[in-house]
PyMOL CGO cylinders between C-alpha atoms (Angstrom):
from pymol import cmd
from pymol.cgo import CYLINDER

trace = [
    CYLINDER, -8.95, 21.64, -60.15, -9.74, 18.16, -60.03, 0.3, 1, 1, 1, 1, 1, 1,
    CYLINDER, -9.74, 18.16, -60.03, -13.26, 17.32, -62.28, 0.3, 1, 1, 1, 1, 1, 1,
    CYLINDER, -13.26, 17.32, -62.28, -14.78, 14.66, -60.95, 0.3, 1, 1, 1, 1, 1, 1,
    CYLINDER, -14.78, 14.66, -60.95, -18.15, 13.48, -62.81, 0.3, 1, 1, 1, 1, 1, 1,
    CYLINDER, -18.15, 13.48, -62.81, -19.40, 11.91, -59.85, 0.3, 1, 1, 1, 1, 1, 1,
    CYLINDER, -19.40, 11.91, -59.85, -18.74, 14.82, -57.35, 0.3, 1, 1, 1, 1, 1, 1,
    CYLINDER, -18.74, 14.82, -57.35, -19.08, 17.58, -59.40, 0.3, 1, 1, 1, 1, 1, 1,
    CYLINDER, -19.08, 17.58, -59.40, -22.62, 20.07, -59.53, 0.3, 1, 1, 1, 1, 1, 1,
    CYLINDER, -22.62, 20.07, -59.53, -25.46, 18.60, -61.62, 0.3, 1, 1, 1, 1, 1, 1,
    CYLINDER, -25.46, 18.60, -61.62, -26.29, 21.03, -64.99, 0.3, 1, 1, 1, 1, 1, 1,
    CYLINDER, -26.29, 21.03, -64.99, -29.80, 22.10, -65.04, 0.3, 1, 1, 1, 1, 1, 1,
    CYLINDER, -29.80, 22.10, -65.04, -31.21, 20.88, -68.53, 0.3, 1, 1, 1, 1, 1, 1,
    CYLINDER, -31.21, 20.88, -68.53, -34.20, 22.98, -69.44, 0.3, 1, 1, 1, 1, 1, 1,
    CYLINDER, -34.20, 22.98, -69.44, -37.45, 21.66, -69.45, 0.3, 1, 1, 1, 1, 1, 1,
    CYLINDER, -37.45, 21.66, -69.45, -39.89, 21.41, -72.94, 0.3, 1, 1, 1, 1, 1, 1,
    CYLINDER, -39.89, 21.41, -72.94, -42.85, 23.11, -72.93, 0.3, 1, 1, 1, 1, 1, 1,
    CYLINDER, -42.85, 23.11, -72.93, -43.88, 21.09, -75.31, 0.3, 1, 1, 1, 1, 1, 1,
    CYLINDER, -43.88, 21.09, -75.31, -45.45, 17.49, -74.83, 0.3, 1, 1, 1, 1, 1, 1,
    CYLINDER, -45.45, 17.49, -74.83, -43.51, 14.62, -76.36, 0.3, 1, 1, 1, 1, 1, 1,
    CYLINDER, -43.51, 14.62, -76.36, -45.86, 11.75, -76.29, 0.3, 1, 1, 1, 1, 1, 1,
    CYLINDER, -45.86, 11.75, -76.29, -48.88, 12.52, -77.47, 0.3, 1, 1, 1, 1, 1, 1,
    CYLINDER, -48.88, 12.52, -77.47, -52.25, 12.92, -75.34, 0.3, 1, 1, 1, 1, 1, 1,
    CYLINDER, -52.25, 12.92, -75.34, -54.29, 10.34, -74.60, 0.3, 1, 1, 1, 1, 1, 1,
    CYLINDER, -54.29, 10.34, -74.60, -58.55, 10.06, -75.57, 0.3, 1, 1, 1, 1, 1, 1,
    CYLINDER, -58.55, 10.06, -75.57, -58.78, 10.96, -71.88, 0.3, 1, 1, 1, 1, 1, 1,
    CYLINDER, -58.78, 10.96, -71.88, -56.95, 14.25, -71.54, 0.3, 1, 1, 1, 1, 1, 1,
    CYLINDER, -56.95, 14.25, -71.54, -58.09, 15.26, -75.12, 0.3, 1, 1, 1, 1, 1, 1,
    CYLINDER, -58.09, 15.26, -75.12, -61.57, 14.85, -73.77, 0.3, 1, 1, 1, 1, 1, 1,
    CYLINDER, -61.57, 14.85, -73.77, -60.72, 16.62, -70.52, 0.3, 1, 1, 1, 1, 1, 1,
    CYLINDER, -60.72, 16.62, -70.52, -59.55, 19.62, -72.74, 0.3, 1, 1, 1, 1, 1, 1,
    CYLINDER, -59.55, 19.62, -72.74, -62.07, 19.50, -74.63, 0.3, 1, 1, 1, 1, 1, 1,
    CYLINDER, -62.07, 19.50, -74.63, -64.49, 19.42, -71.41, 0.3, 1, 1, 1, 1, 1, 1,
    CYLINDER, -64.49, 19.42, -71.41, -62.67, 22.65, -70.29, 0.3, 1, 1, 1, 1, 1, 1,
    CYLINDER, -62.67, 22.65, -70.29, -63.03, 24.36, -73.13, 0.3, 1, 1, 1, 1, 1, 1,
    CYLINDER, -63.03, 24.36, -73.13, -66.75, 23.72, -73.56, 0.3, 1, 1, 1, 1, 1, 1,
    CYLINDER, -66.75, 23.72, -73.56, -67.65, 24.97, -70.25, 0.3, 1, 1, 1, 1, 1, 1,
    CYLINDER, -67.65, 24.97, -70.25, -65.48, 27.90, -70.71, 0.3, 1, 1, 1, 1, 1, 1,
    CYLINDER, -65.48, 27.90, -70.71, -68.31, 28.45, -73.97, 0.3, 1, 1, 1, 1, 1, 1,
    CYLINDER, -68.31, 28.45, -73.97, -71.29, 27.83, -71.22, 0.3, 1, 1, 1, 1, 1, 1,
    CYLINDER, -71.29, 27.83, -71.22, -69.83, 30.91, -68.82, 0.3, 1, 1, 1, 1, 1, 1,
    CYLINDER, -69.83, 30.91, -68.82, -69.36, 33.02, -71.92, 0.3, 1, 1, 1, 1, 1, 1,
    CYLINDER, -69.36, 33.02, -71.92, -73.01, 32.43, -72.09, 0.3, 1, 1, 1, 1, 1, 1,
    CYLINDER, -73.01, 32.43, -72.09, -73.67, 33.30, -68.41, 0.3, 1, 1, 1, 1, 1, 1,
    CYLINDER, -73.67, 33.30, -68.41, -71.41, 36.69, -68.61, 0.3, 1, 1, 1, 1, 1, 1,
    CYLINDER, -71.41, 36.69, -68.61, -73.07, 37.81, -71.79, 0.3, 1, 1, 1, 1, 1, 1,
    CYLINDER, -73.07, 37.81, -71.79, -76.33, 37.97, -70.47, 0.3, 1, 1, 1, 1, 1, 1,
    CYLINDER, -76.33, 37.97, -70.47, -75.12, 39.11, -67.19, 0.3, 1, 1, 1, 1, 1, 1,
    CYLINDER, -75.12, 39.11, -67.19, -73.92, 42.04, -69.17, 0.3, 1, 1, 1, 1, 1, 1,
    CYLINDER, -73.92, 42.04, -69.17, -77.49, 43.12, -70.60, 0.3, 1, 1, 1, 1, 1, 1,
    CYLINDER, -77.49, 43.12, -70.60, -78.62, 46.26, -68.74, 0.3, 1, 1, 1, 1, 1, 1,
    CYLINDER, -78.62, 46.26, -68.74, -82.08, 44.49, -68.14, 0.3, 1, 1, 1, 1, 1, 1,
    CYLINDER, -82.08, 44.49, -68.14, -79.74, 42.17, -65.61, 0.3, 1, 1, 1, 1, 1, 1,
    CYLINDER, -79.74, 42.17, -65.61, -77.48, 44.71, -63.92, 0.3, 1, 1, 1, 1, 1, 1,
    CYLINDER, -77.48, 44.71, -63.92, -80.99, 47.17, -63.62, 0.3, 1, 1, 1, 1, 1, 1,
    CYLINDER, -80.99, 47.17, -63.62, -82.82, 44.12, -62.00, 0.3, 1, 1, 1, 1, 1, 1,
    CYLINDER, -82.82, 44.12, -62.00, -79.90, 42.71, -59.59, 0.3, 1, 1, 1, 1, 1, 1,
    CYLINDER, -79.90, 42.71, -59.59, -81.14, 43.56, -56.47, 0.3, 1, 1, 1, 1, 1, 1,
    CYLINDER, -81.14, 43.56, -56.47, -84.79, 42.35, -57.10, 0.3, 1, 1, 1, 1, 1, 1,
    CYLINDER, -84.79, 42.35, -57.10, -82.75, 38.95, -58.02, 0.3, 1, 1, 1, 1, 1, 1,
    CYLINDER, -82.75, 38.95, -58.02, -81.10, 38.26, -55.15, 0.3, 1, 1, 1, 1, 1, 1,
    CYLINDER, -81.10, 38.26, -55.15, -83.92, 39.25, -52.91, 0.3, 1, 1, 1, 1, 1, 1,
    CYLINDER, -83.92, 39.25, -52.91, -85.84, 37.15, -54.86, 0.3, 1, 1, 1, 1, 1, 1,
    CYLINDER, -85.84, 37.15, -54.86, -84.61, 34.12, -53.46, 0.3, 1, 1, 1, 1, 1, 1,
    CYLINDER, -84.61, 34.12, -53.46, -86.11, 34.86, -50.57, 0.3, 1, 1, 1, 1, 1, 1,
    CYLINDER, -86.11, 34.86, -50.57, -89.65, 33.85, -50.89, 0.3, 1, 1, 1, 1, 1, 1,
    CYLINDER, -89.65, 33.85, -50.89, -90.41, 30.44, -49.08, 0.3, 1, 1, 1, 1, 1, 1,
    CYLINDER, -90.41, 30.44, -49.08, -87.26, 30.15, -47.35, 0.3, 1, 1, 1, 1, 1, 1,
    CYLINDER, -87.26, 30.15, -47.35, -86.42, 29.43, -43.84, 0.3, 1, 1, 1, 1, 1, 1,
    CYLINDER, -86.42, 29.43, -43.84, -85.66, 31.92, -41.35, 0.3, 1, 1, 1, 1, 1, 1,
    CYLINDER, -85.66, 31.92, -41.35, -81.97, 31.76, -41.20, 0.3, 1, 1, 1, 1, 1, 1,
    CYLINDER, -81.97, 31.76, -41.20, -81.67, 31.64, -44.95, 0.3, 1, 1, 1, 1, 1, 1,
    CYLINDER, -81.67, 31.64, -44.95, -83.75, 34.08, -45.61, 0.3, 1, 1, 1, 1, 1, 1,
    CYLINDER, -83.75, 34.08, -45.61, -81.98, 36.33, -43.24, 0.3, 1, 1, 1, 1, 1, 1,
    CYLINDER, -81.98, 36.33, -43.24, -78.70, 35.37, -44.84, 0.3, 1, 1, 1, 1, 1, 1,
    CYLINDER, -78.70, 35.37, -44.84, -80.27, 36.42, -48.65, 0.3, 1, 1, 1, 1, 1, 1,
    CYLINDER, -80.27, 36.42, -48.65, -81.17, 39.58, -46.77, 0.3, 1, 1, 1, 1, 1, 1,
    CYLINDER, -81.17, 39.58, -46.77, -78.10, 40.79, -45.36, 0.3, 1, 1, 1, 1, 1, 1,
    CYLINDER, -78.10, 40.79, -45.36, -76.56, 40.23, -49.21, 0.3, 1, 1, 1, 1, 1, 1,
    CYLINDER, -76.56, 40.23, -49.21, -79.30, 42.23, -50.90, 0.3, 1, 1, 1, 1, 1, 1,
    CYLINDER, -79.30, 42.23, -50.90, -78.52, 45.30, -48.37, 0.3, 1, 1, 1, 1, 1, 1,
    CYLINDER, -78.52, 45.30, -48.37, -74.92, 44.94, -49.43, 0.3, 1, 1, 1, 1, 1, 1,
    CYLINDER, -74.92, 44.94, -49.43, -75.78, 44.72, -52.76, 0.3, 1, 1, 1, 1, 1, 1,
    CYLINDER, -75.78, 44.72, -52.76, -78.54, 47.40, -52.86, 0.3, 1, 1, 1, 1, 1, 1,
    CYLINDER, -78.54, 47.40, -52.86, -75.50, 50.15, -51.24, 0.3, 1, 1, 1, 1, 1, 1,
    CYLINDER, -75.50, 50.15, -51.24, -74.47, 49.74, -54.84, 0.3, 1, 1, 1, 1, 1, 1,
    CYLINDER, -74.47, 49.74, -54.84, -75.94, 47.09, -57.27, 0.3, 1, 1, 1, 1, 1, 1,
    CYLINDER, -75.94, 47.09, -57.27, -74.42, 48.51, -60.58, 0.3, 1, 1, 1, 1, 1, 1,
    CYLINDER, -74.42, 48.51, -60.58, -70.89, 48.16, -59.11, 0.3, 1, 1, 1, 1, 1, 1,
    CYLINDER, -70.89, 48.16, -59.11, -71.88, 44.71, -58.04, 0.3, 1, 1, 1, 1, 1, 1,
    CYLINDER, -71.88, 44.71, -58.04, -73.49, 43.34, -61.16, 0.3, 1, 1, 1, 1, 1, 1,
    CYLINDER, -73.49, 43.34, -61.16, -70.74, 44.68, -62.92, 0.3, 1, 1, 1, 1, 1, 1,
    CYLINDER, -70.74, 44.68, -62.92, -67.88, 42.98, -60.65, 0.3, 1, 1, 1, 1, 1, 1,
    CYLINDER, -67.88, 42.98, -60.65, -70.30, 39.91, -61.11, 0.3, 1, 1, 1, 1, 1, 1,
    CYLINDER, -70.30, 39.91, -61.11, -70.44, 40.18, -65.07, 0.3, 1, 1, 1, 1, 1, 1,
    CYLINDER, -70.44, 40.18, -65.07, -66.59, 40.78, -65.13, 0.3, 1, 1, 1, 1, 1, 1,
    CYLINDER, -66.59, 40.78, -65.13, -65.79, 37.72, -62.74, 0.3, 1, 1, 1, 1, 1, 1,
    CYLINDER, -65.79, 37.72, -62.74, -67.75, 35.11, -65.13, 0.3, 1, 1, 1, 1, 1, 1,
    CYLINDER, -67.75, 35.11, -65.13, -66.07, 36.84, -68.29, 0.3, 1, 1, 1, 1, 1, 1,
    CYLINDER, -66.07, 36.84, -68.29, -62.54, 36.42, -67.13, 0.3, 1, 1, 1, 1, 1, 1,
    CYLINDER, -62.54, 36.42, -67.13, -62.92, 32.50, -65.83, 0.3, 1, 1, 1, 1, 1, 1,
    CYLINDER, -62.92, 32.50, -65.83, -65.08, 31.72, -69.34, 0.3, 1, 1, 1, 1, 1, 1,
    CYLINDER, -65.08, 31.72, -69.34, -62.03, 33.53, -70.67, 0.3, 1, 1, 1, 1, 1, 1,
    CYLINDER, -62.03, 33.53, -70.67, -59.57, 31.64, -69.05, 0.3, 1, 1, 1, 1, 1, 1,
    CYLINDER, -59.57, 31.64, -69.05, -61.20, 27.94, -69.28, 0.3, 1, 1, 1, 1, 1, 1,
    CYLINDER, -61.20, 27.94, -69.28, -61.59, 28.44, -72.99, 0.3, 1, 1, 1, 1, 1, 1,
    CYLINDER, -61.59, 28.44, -72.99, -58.13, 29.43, -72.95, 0.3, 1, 1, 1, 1, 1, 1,
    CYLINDER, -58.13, 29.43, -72.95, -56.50, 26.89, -70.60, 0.3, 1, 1, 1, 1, 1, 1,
    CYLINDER, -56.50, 26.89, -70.60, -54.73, 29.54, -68.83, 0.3, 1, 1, 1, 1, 1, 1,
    CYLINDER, -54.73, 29.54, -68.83, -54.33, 29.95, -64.85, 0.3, 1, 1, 1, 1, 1, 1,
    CYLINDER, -54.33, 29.95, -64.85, -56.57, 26.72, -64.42, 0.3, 1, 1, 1, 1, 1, 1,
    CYLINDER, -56.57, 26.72, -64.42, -55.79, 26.26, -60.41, 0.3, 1, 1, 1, 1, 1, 1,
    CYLINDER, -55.79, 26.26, -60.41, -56.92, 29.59, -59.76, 0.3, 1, 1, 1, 1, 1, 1,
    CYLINDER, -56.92, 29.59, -59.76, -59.32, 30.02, -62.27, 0.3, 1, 1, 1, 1, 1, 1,
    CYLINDER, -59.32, 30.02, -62.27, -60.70, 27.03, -60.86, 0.3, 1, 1, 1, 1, 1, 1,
    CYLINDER, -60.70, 27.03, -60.86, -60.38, 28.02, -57.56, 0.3, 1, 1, 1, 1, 1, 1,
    CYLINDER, -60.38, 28.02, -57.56, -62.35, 31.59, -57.80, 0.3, 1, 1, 1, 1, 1, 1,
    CYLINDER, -62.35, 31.59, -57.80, -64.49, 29.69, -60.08, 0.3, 1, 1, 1, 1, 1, 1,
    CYLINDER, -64.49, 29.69, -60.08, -65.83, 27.28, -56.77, 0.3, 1, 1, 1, 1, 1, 1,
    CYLINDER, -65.83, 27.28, -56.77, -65.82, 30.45, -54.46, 0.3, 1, 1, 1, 1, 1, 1,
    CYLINDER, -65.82, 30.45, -54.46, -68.15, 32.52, -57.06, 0.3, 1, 1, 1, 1, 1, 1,
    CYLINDER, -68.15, 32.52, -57.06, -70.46, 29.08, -57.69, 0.3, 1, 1, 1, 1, 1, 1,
    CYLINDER, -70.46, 29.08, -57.69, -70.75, 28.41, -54.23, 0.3, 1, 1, 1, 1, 1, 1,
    CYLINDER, -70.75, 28.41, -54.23, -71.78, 32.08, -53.45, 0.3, 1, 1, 1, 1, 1, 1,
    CYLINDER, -71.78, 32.08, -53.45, -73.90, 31.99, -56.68, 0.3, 1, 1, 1, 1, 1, 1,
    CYLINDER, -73.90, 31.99, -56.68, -75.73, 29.05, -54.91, 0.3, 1, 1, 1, 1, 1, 1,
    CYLINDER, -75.73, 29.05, -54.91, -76.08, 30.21, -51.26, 0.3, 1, 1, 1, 1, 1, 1,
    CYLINDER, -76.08, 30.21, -51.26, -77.23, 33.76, -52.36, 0.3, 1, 1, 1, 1, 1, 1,
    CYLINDER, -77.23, 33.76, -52.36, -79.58, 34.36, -55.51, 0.3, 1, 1, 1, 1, 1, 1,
    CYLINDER, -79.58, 34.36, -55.51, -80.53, 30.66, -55.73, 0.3, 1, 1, 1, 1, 1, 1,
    CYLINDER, -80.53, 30.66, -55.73, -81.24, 30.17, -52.11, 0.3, 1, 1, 1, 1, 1, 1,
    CYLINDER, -81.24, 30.17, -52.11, -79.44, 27.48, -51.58, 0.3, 1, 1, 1, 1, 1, 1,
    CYLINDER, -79.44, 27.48, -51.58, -81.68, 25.41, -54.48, 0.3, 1, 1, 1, 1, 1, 1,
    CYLINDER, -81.68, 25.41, -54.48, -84.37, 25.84, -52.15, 0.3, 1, 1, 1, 1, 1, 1,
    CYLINDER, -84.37, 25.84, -52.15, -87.22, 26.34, -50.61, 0.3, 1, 1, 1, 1, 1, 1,
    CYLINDER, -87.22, 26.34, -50.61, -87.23, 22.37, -50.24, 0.3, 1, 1, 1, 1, 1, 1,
    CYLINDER, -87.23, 22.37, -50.24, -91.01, 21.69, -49.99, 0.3, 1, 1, 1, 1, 1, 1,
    CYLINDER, -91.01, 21.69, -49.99, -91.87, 17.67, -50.59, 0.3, 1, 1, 1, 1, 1, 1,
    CYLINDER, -91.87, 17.67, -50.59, -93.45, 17.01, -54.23, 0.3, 1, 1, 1, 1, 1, 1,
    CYLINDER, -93.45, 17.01, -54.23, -92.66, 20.53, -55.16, 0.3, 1, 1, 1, 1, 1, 1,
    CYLINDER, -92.66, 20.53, -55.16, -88.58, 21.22, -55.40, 0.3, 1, 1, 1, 1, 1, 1,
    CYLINDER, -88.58, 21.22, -55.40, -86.62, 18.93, -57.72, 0.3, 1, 1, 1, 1, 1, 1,
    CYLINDER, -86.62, 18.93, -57.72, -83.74, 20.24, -58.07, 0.3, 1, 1, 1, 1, 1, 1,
    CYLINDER, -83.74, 20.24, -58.07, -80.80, 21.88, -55.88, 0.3, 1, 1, 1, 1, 1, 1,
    CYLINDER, -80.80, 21.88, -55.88, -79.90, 24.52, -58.08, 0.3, 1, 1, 1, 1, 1, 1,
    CYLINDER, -79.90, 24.52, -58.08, -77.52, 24.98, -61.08, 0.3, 1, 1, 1, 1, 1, 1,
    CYLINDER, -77.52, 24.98, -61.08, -74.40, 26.84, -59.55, 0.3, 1, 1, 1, 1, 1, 1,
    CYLINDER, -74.40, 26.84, -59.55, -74.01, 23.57, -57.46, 0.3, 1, 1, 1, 1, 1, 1,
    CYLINDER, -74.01, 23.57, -57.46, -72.79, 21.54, -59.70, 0.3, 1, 1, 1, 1, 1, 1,
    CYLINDER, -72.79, 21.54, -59.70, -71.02, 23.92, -61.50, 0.3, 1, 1, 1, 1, 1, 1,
    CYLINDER, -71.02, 23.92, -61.50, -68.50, 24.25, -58.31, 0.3, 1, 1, 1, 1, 1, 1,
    CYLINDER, -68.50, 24.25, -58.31, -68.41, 20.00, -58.63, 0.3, 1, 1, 1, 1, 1, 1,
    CYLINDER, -68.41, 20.00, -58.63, -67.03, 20.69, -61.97, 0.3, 1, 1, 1, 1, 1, 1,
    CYLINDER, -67.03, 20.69, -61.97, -64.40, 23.26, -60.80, 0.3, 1, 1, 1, 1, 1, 1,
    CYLINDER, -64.40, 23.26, -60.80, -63.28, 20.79, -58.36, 0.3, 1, 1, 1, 1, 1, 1,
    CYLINDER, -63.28, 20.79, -58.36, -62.82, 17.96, -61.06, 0.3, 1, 1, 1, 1, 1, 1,
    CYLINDER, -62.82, 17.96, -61.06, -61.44, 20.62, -63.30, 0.3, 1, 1, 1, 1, 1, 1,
    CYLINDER, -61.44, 20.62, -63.30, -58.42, 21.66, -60.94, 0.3, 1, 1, 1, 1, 1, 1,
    CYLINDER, -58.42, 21.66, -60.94, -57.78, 17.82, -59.73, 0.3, 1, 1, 1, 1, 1, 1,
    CYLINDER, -57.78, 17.82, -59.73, -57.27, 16.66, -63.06, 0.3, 1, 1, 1, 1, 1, 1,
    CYLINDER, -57.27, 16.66, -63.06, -55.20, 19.96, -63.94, 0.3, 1, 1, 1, 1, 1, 1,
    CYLINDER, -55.20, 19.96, -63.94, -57.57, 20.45, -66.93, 0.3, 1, 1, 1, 1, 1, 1,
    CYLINDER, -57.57, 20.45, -66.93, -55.20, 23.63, -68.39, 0.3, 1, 1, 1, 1, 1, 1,
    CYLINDER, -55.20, 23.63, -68.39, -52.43, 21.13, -69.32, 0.3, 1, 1, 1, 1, 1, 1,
    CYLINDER, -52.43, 21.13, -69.32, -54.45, 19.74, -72.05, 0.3, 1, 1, 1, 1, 1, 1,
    CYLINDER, -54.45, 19.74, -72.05, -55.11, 22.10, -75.10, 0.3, 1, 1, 1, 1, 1, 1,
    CYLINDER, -55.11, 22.10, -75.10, -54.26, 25.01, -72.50, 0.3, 1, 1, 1, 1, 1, 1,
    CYLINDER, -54.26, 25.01, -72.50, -51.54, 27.69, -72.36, 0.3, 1, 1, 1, 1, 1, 1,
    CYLINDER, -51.54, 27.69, -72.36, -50.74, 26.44, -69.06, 0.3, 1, 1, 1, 1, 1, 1,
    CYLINDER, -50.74, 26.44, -69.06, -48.65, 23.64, -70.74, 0.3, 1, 1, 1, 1, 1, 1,
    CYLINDER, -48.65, 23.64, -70.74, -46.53, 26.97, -72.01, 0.3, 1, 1, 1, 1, 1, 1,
    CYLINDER, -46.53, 26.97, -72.01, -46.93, 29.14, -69.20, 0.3, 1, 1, 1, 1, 1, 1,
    CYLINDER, -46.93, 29.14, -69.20, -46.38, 26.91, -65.62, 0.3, 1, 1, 1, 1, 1, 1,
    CYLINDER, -46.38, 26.91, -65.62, -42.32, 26.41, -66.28, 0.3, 1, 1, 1, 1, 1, 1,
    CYLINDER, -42.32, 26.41, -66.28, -42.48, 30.19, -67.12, 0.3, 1, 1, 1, 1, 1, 1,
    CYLINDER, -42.48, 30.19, -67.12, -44.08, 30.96, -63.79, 0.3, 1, 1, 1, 1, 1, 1,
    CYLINDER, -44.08, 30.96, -63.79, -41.32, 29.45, -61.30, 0.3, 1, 1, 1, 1, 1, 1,
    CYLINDER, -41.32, 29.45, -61.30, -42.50, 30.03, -57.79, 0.3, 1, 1, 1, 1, 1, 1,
    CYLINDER, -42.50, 30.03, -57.79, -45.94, 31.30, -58.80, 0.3, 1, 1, 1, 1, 1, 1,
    CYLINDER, -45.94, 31.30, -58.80, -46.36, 27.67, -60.94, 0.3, 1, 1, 1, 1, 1, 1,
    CYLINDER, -46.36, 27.67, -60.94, -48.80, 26.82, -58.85, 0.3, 1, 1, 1, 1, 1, 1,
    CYLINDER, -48.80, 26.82, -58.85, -51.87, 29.40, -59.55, 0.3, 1, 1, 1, 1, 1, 1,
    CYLINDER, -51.87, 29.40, -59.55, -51.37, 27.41, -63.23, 0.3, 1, 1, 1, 1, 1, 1,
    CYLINDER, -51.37, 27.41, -63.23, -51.51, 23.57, -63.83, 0.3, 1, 1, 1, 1, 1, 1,
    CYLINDER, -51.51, 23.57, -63.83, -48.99, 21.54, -63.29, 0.3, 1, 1, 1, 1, 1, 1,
    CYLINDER, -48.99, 21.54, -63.29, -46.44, 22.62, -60.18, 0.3, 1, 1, 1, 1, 1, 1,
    CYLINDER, -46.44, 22.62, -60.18, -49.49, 22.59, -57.70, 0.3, 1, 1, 1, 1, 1, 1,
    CYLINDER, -49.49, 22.59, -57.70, -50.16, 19.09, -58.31, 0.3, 1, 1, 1, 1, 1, 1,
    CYLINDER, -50.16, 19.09, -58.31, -46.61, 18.18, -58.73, 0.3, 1, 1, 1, 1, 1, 1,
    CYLINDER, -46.61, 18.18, -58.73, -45.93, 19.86, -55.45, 0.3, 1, 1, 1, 1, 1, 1,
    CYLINDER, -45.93, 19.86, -55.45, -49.14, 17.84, -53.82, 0.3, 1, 1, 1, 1, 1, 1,
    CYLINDER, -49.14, 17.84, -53.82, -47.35, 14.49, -54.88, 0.3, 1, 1, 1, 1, 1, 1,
    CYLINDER, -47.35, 14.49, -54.88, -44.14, 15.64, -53.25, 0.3, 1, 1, 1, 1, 1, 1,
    CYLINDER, -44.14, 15.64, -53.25, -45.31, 16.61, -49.75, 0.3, 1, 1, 1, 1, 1, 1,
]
cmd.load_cgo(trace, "trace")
């Protein structure tokens, strides 16, 4: 057999999980950003925990309710039936959601989905309970709600691939082959390539 260097197979070399040029101010501060808010939905699930929360869920999202348009207010409605069929269940599922992404953000780990769920449950956090931010009445509403922005964040979270950056994802995205992608790194990667 003839061994040609030019012709012959290229070796695989495996790849470091660990950085060799150190991280910038910028992606120290984006996992330090991460990791923060991770500490603000610890917050949020803790007290979503307390019995006094689960007890009162119902009452909380047909709260939201009160002032609202028509069509909103038949959308909050349809949600508090659902809820009401079984409100511990769904405070519960609620409580457990927020634990597991404060969980993972703190921990850097599955960022792209963590991020991901983390925009779905904001977004439903907004249009459901908080009504949207509203009612919008002129002189009286100043402010669009707090689960808003917290999907913003998410978004900025998964495009800068926040769990690279004092995150396990650094570890865990080679380790993950196809499924790279619900952690940092071979999602964006595979963005830039198509």
């Amino acid at each position: 057999m003839i061994n040609n260097p030019t012709t012959s197979p290229l070796r695989r070399t495996p790849v470091s999980s660990r950085r060799s040029i150190p991280m910038s101010w910028r992606e120290r501060g984006v996992g330090i950003a991460r990791i923060i808010f991770g500490l603000v939905w610890i917050v949020a699930a803790l007290l979503q925990w307390l019995p006094q929360f689960q007890n009162t869920f119902v009452a909380q999202v047909a709260a939201a309710k009160a002032g609202q348009p028509g069509f909103i207010e038949a959308w909050i409605s349809f949600w508090a039936n659902l809820v009401s069929v079984n409100p511990l269940f769904f405070a519960r599922m609620l409580a457990t959601t927020e634990t597991v992404i404060a969980a993972f953000l703190i921990l850097g780990l599955f960022s792209n989905l963590t991020s991901i769920v983390g925009i779905f449950l904001s977004l439903g956090i907004w249009s459901i309970p908080e009504g949207f931010g509203g009612p919008y009445i002129p002189g009286f509403s100043t402010d669009i709600g707090t689960a808003f922005p917290y999907a913003i964040l998410f978004v900025v979270l998964l495009c800068l691939s926040a769990g690279r950056y004092y995150g396990l994802d650094q570890w865990l995205t080679p380790r993950l082959g196809r499924l790279g992608f619900l952690a940092s790194g071979s999602f964006n990667r595979s963005m830039k390539q198509a």
